[in-house]
C-alpha positions in Angstrom: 105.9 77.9 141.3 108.5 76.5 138.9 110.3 79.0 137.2 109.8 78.9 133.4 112.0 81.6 132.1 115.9 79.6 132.0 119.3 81.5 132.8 122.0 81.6 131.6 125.8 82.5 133.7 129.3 83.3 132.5 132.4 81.4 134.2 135.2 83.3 134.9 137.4 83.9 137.5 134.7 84.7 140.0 132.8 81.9 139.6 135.9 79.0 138.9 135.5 77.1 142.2 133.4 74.1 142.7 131.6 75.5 145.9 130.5 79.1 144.4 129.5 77.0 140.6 127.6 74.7 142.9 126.0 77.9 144.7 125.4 78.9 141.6 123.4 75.7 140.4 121.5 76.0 143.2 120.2 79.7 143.2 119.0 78.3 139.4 121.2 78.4 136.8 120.7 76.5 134.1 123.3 77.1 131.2 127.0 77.8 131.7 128.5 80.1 129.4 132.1 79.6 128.5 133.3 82.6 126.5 136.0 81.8 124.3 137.0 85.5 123.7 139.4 85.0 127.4 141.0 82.0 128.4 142.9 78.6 126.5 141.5 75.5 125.1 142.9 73.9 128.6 141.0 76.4 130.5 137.9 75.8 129.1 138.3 71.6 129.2 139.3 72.2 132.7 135.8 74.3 133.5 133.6 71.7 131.4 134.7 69.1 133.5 134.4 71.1 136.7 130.8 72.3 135.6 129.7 68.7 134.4 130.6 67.3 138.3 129.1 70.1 140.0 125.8 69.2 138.2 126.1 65.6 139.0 126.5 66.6 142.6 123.3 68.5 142.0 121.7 65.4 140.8 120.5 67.9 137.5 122.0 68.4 133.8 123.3 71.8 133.4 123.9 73.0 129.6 127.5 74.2 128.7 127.4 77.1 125.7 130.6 77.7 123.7 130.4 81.4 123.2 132.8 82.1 120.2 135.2 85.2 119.8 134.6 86.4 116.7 136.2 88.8 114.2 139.0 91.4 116.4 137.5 94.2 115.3 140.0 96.0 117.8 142.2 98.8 118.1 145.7 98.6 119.2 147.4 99.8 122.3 149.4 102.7 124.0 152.2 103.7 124.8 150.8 104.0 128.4 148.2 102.0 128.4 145.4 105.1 127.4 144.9 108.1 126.5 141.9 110.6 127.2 140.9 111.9 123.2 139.1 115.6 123.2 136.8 116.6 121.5 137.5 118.2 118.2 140.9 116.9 118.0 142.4 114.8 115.0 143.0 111.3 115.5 144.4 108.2 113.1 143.7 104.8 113.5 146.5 103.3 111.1 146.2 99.7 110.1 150.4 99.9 109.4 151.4 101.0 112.2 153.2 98.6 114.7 154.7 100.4 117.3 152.4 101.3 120.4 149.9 104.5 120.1 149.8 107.7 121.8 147.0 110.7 121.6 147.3 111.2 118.1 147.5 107.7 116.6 146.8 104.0 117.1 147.6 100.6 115.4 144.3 98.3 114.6 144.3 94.5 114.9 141.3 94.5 112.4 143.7 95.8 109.6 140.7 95.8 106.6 139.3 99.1 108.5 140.7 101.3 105.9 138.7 99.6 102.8 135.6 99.3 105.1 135.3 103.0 105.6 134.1 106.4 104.0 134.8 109.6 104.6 131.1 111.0 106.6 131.4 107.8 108.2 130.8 107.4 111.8 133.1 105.7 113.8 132.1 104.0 117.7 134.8 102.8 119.6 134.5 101.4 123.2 130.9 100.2 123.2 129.9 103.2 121.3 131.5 105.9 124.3 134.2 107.3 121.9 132.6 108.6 118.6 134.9 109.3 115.6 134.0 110.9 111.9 136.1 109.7 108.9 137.5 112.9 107.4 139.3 111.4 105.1 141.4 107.5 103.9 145.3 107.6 103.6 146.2 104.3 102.1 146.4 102.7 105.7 145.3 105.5 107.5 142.0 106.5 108.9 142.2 110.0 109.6 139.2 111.0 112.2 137.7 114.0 113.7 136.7 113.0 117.4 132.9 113.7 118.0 132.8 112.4 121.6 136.1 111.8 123.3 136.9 110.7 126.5 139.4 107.6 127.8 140.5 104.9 125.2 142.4 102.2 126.1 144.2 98.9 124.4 142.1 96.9 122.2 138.7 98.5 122.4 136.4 97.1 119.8 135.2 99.6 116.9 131.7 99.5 114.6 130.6 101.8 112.1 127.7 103.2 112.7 124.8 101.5 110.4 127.1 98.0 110.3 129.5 97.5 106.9 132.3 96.1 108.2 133.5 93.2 106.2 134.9 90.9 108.8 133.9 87.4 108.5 132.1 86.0 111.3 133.9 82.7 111.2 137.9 83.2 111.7 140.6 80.9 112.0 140.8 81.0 116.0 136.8 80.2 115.6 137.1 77.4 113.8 140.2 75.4 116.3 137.5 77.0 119.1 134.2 74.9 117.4 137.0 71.8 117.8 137.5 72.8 121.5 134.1 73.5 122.2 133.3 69.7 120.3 135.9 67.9 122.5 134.5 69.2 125.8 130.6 68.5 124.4 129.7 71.9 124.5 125.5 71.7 124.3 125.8 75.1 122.7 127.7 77.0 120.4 126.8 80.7 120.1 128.6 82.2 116.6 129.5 86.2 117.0 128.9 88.6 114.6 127.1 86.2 111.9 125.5 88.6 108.8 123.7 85.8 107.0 122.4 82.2 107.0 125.6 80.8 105.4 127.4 82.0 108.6 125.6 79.9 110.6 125.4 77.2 107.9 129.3 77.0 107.9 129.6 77.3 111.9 127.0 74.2 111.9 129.5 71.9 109.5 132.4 72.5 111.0 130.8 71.8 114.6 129.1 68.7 112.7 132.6 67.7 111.5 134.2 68.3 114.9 132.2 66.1 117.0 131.2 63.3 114.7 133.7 60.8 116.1 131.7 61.3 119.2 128.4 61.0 117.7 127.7 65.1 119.1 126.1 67.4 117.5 125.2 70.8 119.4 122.2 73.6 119.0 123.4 76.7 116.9 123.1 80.1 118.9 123.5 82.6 116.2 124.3 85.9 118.2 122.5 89.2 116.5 124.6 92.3 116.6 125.2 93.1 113.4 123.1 95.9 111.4 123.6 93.7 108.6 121.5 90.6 110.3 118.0 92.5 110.8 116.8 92.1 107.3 118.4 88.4 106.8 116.9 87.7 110.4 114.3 85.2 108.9 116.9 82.9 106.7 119.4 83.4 109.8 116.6 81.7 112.2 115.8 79.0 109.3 120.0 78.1 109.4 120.0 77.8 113.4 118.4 76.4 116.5 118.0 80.0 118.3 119.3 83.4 118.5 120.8 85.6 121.2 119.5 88.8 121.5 123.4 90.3 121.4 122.2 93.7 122.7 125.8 95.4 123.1 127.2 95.6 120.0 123.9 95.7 118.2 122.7 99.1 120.1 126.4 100.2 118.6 125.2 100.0 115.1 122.1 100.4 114.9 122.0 103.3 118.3 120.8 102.3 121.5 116.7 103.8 120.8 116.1 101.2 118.4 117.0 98.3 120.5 114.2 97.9 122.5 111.8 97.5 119.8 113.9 95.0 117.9 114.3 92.9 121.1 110.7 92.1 121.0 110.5 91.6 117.1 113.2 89.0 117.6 112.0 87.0 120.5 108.4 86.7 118.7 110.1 86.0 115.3 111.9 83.1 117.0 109.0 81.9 118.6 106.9 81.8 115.8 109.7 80.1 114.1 109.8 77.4 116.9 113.1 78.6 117.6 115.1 79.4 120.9 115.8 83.1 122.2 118.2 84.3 124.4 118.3 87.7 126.2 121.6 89.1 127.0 124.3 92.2 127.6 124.1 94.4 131.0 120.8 92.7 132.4 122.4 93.0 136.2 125.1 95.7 135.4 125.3 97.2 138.4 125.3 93.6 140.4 129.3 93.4 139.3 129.7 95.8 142.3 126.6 96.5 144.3 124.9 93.7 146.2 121.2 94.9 144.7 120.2 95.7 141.4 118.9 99.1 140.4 115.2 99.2 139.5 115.6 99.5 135.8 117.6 96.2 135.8 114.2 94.5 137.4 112.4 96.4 134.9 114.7 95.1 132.3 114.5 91.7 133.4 111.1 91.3 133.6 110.5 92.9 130.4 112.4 90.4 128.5 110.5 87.4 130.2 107.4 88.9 129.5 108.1 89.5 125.5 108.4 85.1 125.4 112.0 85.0 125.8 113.7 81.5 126.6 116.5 82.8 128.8 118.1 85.6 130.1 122.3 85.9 130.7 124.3 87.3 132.9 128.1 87.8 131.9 130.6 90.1 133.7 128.0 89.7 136.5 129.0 86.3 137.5 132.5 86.2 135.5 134.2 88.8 137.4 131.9 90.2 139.5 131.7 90.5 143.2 128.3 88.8 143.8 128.0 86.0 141.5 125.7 83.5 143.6 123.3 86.7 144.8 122.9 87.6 141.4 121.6 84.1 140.4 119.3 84.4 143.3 118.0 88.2 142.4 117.3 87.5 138.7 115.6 84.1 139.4 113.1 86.1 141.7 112.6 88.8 138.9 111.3 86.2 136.5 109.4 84.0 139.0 107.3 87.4 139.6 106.9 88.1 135.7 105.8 85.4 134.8 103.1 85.7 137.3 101.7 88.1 134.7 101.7 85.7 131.3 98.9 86.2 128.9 97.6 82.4 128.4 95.8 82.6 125.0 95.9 79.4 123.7 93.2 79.3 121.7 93.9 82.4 119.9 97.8 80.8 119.6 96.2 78.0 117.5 93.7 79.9 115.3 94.6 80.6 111.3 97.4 77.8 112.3 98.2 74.6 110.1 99.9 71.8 111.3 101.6 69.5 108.7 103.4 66.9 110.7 101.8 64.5 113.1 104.3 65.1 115.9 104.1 69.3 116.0 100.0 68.6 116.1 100.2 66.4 119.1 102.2 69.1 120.7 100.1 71.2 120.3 97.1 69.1 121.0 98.1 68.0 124.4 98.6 72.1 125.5 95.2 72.9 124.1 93.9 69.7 126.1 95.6 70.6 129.3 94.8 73.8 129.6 91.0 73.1 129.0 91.2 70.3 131.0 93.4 72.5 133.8 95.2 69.4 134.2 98.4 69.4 136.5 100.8 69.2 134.2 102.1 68.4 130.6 104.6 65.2 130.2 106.5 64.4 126.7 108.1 61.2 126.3 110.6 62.3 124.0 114.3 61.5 122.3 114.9 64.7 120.5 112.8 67.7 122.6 111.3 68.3 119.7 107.9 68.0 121.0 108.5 69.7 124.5 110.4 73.0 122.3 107.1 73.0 120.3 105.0 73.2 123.6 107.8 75.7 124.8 107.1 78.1 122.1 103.0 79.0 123.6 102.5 80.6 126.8 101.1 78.2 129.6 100.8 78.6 133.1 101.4 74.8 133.6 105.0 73.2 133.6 106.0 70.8 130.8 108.1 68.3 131.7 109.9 66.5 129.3 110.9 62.8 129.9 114.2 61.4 127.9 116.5 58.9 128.4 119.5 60.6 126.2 121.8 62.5 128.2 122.2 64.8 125.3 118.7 65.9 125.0 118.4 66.6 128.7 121.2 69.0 128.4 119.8 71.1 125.6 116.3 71.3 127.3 117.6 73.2 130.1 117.7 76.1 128.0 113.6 75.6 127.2 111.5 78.3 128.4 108.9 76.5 130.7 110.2 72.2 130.1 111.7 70.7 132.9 113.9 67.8 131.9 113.8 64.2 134.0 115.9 61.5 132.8 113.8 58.2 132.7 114.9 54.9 130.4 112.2 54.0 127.4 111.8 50.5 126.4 110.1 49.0 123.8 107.0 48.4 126.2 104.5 51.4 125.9 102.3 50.8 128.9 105.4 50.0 131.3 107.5 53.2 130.0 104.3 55.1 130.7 103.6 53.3 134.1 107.3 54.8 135.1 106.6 58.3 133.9 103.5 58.7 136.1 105.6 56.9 139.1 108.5 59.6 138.4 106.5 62.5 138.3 105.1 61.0 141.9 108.7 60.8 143.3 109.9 63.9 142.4 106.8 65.6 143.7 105.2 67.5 141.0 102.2 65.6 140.6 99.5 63.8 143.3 97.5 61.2 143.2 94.2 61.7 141.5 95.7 64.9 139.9 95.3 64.6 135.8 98.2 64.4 133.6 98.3 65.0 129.8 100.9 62.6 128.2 102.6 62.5 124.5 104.5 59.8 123.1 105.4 58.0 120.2 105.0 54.3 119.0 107.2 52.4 117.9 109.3 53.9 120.5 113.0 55.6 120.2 112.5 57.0 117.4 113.0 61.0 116.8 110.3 62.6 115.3 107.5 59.6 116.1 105.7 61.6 118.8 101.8 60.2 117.5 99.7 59.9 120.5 98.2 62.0 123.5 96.8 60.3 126.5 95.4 61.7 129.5 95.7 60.1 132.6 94.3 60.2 136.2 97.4 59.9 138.4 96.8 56.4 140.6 94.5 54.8 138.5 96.3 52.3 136.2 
């Protein structure tokens, strides 16, 4: 069974060697993830180019995603490092002060805190496990009661409860990053923290601007952890390609019970929006240390593949952890088994639906065809992907396979739920470009003679968007 659900792995400094990112490849990854919150525009050039020969020697494209930083909305440090906070006790962050912190006070990096706040407001520091009230505002100084204390360290992020902050999403170190990310052809560039459409709107130009000398432009990941973004969730899916399910600092605002719901509204939001989804934050926690993951991880896992997700990501799992190619192995089994369970409803997909372009019905022509038909498989000829992410978006137990000859387009479709990519050259000749798809599909085993194939292509051919016929063929009879 082909595994339809794609994944998604952070490099870092357990998985920076050719042999483990090659491991890696193998066990079924299918989108690196360079997070540009550690490391230097070298580092990350250096990894592209490792990750782009590893997947050569693989003989498979493997997506990059530029994951950007973001606003620092940080603390300071310590004097020593950390402090342990009680509860009950009085404690200032001050956005003057520059000298290091002790138990009473520390600096903040984010230094518009102060005019973000009130006093009642609620304060989460450290991923939500240090809880502060706002007593009261002192020019620079936020003086706090600590609800829930316990270790703080240097430069642990802070949200107010219920979002408000009014850090742009886009900063300065963003914007050289999106030039970075350009010059090493990043596939993907995920945007942190964005609170609206013109977020992602801006993120896209610059990225645009970045790599037009290179002809490159990337798919916009627009990362939802903000309280703000819920309600501006449908304009922020109109201004980018997908979204990223950001669960971390999202459960921080908006508390950790209300996070499971949204994750589904999200992922079907996208989907009905033709749009990608990607599901991410402590799926294989516990993998960082322990060989295994815990029960609730598979639960978790397999939860997000069955609510139509396109991908699910590991991060400190594979960047630092201990077991970076096992945990590849162990999350690829989890959604080979979910998706044993799909709910194929095709015909109820398409019901109450209109279809306006000529390419988006074909699409979804040839699934309605093939799963009628039960033919073997589905095969887009296509330049963009725009008709194998329109396929993508419909539960199907057969594989889509889509058929390009830009390298570009290959890359991006790794992160389809259910499209395997195959690079194959189109000429101007229809019947011979069709000839070499069925003899490709023969070679790389997925298909048999006399099986039935449903194919979708355009005419004339090369041309984005020109998708306009659907033919069904009997493998071996030309």
């Amino acid at each position: 069974m082909t595994r339809a659900t794609k994944i998604v792995a952070t490099v870092g400094p357990a998985s920076s060697e050719f042999e483990v990112l090659q491991q890696m490849v193998r066990a079924g990854v299918d989108v690196f993830r360079l997070n540009f919150s550690h490391g230097t525009a070298a580092d990350h050039l250096a990894r592209s180019e490792l990750i782009r020969r590893v997947a050569r020697t693989a003989g498979r494209e493997v997506a990059i995603m530029a994951d950007l930083q973001g606003p620092k909305i940080r603390i300071g440090k310590f004097e020593t490092g950390r402090v342990e906070l009680e509860k009950g006790a009085e404690f200032t962050l001050d956005a003057a002060l520059e000298s290091p912190g002790n138990v009473g006070q520390v600096g903040l990096d984010y230094k518009e805190l102060p005019r973000d706040v009130r006093p009642g407001d609620i304060l989460l520091l450290n991923d939500g496990l240090i809880v502060l009230k706002v007593e009261r505002v002192e020019g620079e100084k936020i003086v706090t009661t600590v609800r829930i204390g316990g270790e703080l360290s240097n430069n642990k992020g802070i949200n107010r409860q219920g979002g408000g902050l009014t850090a742009p999403a886009l900063t300065a170190k963003d914007m050289e990053d999106i030039r970075t990310a350009m010059a090493l052809k990043a596939d993907f560039v995920a945007v942190s923290f964005p609170k609206n459409s013109t977020d992602m709107t801006m993120a896209r130009q610059l990225a645009n601007i970045a790599g037009a000398s290179a002809k490159h432009r990337p798919m916009m990941i627009a990362k939802i952890e903000r309280a703000e973004a819920i309600p501006e969730l449908a304009a922020i899916l109109e201004a980018s390609d997908g979204i990223m399910v950001a669960r971390g600092d999202l459960a921080v605002e908006v508390g950790n019970a209300a996070v499971p719901a949204l994750q589904k509204r999200m992922i079907k939001m996208a989907r009905e929006a033709n749009k990608l989804t990607i599901t991410a934050t402590q799926m294989m926690e516990s993998m960082i240390v322990n060989a295994v993951p815990t029960r609730a991880e598979v639960s978790d896992v397999a939860n997000a593949v069955l609510d139509g997700t396109d991908a699910v990501m590991l991060s400190a799992e594979t960047a630092t952890g201990r077991y970076p190619v096992e945990v590849v192995e162990a999350m690829s089994a989890i959604c080979l088994e979910a998706e044993k369970s799909y709910e194929v409803a095709i015909d109820k997909d398409f019901l109450n639906r209109t279809f306006t372009r000529v390419d988006q019905s074909i699409a979804n022509g040839a699934l309605f065809t093939a799963w009628h038909l039960r033919a073997k498989a589905i095969a887009s000829l296509t330049d963009s992907g725009s008709t194998a992410l329109w396929m993508s978006r419909h539960n199907i137990d057969l594989p889509i396979y889509a058929l390009t000859p830009n390298v570009a387009t290959l890359r991006r479709l790794a992160l389809f739920r259910n499209v395997q990519p195959f690079e194959l050259e189109q000429r101007d000749n229809r019947d011979k470009v069709l000839n070499a798809a069925e003899d490709l599909l023969l070679e790389r085993g997925v298909v048999q003679k006399g099986d039935l194939i449903v194919l979708t292509v355009g005419e004339p051919m090369g041309q984005p968007g020109g998708t306009n016929t659907l033919k069904i063929v009997k493998v071996g009879e030309r």
